[in-house]
ZAMARGU-4260 file (C-alpha; in steps of 0.2 Angstrom, whole numbers, plus 5000, padded with zeros to 4 digits):
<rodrens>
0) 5087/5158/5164 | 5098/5146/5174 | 5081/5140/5183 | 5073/5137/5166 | 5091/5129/5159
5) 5090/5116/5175 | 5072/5111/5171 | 5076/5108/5151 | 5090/5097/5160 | 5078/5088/5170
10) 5065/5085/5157 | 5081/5077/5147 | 5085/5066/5159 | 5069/5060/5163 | 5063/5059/5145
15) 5078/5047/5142 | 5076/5036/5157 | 5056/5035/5152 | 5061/5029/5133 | 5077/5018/5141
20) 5062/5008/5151 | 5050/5006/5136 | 5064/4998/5125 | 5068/4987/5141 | 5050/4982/5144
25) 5046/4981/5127 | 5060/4969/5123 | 5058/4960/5137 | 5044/4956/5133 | 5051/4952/5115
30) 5062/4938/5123 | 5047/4928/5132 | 5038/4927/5118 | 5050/4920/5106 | 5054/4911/5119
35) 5039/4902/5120 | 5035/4890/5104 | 5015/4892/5107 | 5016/4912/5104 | 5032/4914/5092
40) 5023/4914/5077 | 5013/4929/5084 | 5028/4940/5088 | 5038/4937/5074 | 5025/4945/5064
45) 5026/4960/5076 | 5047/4962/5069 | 5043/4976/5059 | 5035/4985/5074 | 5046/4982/5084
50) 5061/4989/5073 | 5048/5005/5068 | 5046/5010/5088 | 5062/5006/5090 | 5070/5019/5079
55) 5057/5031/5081 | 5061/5029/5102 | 5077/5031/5097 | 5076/5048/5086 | 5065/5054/5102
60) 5080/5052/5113 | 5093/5061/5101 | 5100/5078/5110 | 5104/5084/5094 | 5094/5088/5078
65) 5098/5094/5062 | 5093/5094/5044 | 5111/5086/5041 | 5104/5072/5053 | 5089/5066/5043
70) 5099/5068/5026 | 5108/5056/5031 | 5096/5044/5038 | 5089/5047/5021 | 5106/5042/5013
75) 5108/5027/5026 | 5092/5021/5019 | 5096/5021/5002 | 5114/5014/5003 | 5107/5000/5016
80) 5091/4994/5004 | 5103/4997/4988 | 5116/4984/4993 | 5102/4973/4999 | 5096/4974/4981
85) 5110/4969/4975 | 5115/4954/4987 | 5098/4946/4985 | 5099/4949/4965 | 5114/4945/4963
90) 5125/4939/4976 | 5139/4948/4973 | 5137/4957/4991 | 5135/4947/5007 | 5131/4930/4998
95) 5116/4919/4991 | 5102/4922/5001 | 5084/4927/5005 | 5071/4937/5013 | 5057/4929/5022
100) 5039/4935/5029 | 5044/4941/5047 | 5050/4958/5041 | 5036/4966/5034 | 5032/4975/5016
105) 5045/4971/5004 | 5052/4981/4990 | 5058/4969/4976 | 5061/4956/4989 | 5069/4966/5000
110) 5060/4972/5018 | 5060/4991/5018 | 5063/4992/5038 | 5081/4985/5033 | 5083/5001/5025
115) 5079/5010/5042 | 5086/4997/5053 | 5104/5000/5043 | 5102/5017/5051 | 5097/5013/5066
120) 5112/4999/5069 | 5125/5017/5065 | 5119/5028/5076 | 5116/5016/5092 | 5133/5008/5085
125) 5141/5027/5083 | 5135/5031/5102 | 5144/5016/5109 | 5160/5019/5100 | 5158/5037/5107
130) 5164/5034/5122 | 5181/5029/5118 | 5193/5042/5118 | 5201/5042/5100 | 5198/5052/5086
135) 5183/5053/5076 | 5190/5043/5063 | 5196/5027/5075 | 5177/5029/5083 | 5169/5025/5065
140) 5182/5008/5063 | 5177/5005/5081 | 5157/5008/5078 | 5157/4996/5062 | 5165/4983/5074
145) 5152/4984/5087 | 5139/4984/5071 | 5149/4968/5066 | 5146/4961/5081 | 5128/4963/5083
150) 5128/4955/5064 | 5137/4941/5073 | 5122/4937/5087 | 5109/4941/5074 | 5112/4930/5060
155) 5108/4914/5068 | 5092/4919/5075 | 5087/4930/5058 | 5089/4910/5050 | 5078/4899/5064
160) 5065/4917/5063 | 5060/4920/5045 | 5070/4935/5043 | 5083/4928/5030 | 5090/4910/5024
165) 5107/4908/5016 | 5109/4896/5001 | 5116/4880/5008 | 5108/4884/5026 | 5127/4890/5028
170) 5132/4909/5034 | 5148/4913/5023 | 5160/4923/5030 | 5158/4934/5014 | 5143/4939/5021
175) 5153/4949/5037 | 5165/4956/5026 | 5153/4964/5016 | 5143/4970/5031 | 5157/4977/5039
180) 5164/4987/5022 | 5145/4994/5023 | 5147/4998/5038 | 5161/5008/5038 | 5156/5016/5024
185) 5140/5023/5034 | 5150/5027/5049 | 5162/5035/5039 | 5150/5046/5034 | 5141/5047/5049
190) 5156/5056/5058 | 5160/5064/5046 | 5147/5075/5046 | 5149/5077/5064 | 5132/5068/5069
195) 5140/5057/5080 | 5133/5059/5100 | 5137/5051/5116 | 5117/5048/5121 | 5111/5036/5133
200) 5098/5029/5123 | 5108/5024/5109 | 5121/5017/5120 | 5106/5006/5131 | 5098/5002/5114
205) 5114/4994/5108 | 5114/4986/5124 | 5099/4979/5124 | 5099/4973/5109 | 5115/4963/5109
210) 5107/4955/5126 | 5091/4951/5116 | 5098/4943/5102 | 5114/4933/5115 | 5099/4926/5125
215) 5089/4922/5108 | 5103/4912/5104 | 5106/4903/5121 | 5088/4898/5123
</rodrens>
């Protein structure tokens, strides 16, 4: 039993460290080519790809899995293409703006990876915020911020890439507010439930992330 409990260690360990190095490679590789004006236009049509394999890489490296779990991915999907809806519709969330071509299939003008991405950004968000000691409480108003901040780096490059334009070609500050209220509410709920985990995919995920998108703008 105890051999057999070290090797389902093991495998962990090295199952984590094998998806860790895709993500790296596979935005790495990301970077160059947006990097590079000849090939842009060919890997900003790969976005929605490279959100899809970056979630399902991410559910791979979970510890934990649970009915509860996909639930709320479900519900994170919903509450994140609902106030979409309503932002691009109306502009009473976020702001006046748009969705372009670079994010794939579209329901009533809104991409349906942002649905997914919205959960995604909570649970590598949630991990990071994890490690602080605090109640669970203080970790969801900690995870929204580091959501907040990824919102921060992303905006500029979702303008110059195709993924969204604001009215105006100006990025209100409404638009944080209401990004952070929706995140908050999803993390609210995401601890809540106690779905919440320290994992090492998430947390290099978020990571790499925020460096992909700080070097995006910088270049």
């Amino acid at each position: 039993m105890i051999q057999a409990a070290a090797l389902s260690e093991q495998f962990v360990r090295y199952k984590q460290v094998l998806l860790i190095g895709l993500l790296i490679i596979f935005y790495t590789v990301g970077v160059v080519g947006l990097s590079i004006e000849e090939y842009r236009s060919n890997f900003l049509s790969l976005s929605f790809f490279n959100l899809a394999l970056s979630f399902t890489l991410l559910l791979m490296g979970r510890n934990l899995h649970s009915l509860r779990l996909y639930v709320f991915i479900f519900f994170a999907f919903m509450v994140g293409v609902g106030v979409e809806l309503i932002g691009v519709h109306t502009g009473y969330l976020f702001g006046d703006y748009a969705y372009g071509e670079s994010l794939g299939v579209k329901l009533y003008d809104v991409p349906i990876i942002i649905g997914i991405n919205w959960g995604m950004l909570v649970i590598i968000s949630a991990s990071v915020a994890q490690r602080f000691q605090m109640n669970k409480y203080l970790q969801a108003v900690v995870a929204s911020l580091f959501m907040l901040l990824l919102d921060v780096l992303i905006e500029p490059v979702a303008v110059v890439s195709d993924y969204w334009t604001w009215e105006g070609d100006v990025i209100p500050l409404f638009n944080f507010v209401c990004w952070f209220g929706v995140a908050l509410l999803l993390q609210f709920v995401y601890f809540g439930l106690n779905l919440a985990e320290k994992n090492k995919v998430a947390t290099a995920l978020y990571c790499i992330q925020f460096m992909f998108f700080l070097i995006l703008n910088i270049v």
